[in-house]
N, C-alpha and C positions, 0 to 999 in steps of 0.2 A: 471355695475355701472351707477347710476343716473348721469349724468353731467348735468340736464337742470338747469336755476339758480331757485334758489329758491324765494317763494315768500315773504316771512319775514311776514308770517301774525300773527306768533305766537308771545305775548309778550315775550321780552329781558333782560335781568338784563342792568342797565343802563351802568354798565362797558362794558359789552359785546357790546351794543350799541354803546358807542363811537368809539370802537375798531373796528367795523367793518368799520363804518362810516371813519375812518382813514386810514382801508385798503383799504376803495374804491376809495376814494381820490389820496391816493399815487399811485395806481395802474394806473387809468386813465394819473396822468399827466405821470408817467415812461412811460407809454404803447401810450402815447400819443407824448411825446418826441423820446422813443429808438422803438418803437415794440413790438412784441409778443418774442422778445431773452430776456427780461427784466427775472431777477431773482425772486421767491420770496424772497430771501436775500437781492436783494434790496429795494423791495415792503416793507419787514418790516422793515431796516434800515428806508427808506422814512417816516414810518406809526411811527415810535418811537415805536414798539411791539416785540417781539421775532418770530422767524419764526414760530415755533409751533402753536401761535395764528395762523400764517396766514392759515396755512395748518387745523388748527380745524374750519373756516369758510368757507376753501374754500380747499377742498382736493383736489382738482385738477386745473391745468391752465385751460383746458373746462369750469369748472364750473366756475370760476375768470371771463375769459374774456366774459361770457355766461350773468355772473351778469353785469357787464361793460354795454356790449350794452343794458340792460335790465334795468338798472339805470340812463343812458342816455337817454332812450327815455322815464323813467318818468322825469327824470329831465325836458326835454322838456315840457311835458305834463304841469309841474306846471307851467313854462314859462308862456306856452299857457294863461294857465288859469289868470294867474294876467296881461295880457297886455290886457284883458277884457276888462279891467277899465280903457285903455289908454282914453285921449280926443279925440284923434286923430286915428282913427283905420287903417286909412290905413297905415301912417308910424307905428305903431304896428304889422301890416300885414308882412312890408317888415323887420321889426328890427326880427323876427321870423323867415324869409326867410330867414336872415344870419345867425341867429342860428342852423338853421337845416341843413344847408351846413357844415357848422362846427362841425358839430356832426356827419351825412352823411360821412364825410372825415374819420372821427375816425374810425366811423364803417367798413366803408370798407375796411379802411386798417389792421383793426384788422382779419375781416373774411378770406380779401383775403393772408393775411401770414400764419393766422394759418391751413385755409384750403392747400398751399401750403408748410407747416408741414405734410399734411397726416391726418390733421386733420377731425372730421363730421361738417359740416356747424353750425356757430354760431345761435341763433337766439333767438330775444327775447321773453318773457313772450306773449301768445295771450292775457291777458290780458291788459297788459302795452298797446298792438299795439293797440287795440279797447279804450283806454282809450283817447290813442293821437291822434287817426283818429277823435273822437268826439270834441275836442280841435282844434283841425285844423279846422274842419269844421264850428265849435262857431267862430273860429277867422277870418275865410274864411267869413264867410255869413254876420259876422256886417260888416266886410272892404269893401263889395260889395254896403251894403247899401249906401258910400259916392261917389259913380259913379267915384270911381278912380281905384275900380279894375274891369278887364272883370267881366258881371257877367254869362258868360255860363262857366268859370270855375266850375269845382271839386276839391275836394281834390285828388284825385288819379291823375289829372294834376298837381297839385300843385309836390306833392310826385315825380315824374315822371321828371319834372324840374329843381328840387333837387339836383336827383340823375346826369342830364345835367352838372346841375353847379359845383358840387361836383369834376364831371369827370374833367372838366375843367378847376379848382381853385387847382390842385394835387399841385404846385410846394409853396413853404414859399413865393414866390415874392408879393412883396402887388401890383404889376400890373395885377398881375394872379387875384385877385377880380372883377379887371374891366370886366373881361367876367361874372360875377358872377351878377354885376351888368346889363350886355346888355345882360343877359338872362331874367331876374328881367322885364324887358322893355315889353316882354310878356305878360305878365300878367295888362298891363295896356289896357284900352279901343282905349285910344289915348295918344301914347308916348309925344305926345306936349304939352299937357295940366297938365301933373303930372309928375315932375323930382323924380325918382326913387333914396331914399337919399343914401348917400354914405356907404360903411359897415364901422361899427365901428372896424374892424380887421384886422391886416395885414397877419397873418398867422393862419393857423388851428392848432385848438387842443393848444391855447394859455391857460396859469396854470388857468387862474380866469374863462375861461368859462364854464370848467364840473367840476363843483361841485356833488358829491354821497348826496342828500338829500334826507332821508327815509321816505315810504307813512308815516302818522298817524296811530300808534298804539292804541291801548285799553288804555285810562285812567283811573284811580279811581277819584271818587268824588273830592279828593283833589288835583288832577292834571290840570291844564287849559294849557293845548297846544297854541302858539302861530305862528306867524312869522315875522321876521321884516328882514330887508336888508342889504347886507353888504356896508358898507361906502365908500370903495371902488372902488367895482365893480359892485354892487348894486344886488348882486345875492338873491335872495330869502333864506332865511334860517329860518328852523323849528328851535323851542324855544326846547331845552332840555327838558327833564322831570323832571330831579333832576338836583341839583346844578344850579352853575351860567348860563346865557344863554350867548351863543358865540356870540363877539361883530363881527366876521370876521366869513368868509367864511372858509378860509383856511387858513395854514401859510405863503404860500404864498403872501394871502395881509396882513395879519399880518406886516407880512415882509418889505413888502411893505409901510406901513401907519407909522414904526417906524423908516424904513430911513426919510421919509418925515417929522416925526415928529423933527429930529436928525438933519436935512439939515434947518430946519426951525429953531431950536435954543432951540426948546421946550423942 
């Protein structure tokens, strides 16, 4: 049986699109919160779908958690891509560097349970990986232009670092970051001259950071693809094809923007 994830290049009916898009969502935060023991009963309870759905997307946990790190690391990718356009590249540099710790954390705790399941090694799309290496590297080489980051860095030190800090950052404590950050210090030319800014997280795998965002499909003439941000958490988010376009990320801030709205009187 196939378990590699799949690359979603074929067009989708748009219900199946959300659906998936909801499985992968719920899946990351369960898998993100509990582990790889996560149900898909719970997965679909989370997603609002029947289990069925979940099992006709994803016939297997392999394939599930295969798609996960393999949606993660484009999630990243698109990161990468829109902090291009920061003013400031080097703090764009480092606000990337905490993303990828926090995605890094995910990952490896996903690999390392399911492989100590008995499972074959997760791993994602070579396509995704060559997508984000070239993302890293765009984001790498403008931040070097500002003489704040080393510039005999690569990306495969960067990558490399990561995985340092990742190792380092295992426990929820928001102090455990501070190593996360005096590894980050590396990467500067001379630690005195550029304060390495602080992460915006106290804990890994937090609901608002992985978002499941699908590449761009095939439009027709009458479809114009979008993407705008969430209010919240300012996560990147593609514009539906059909129907209304999602004001939020997830329900999570959903969730979130209508307590505040409720605490505020509104």
């Amino acid at each position: 049986m196939n378990n590699a994830p799949d690359d979603d290049t074929h067009p989708r009916r748009a219900d199946a699109r959300r659906n998936r898009a909801r499985i992968l969502e719920a899946a990351t935060h369960l898998l993100a919160e509990h582990g790889v023991s996560v149900s898909f009963d719970e997965i679909a309870r989370q997603a609002e779908v029947g289990v069925g759905t979940v099992y006709r997307h994803f016939p297997t946990r392999e394939h599930l958690f295969n798609t996960v790190v393999t949606w993660g690391m484009r999630h990243l990718t698109d990161q990468a891509r829109d902090l291009l356009t920061s003013p400031n590249p080097a703090d764009a540099f480092f606000h990337f560097y905490y993303l990828m710790i926090e995605q890094t954390l995910l990952n490896k705790a996903l690999c390392e349970a399911f492989e100590n399941q008995g499972g074959e090694r997760l791993t994602p799309l070579a396509t995704a990986e060559t997508a984000f290496d070239t993302a890293l590297a765009n984001l790498l080489a403008q931040a070097q232009t500002t003489s704040h980051i080393r510039d005999d860095l690569a990306t495969d030190d960067v990558r490399q670092l990561v995985v340092a800090a990742a190792t380092a950052t295992r426990t929820t404590e928001p102090r455990s970051w501070r190593l996360a950050r005096l590894i980050g210090r590396s990467l500067l030319p001379d630690p005195a001259t550029y304060p390495v800014p602080e992460p915006d997280v106290t804990k890994f795998a937090t609901q608002h950071k992985f978002r499941y965002i699908p590449d761009p499909e095939p439009t027709s003439r009458h479809e114009t693809p979008g993407r705008h941000h969430c209010p919240v958490c300012g996560t990147t988010i593609l514009a539906n094809r059909v129907g209304r376009p999602a004001k939020y990320c997830g329900p999570a801030c959903r969730q979130r923007a209508h307590r505040t709205r409720t605490g505020a009187g509104l």
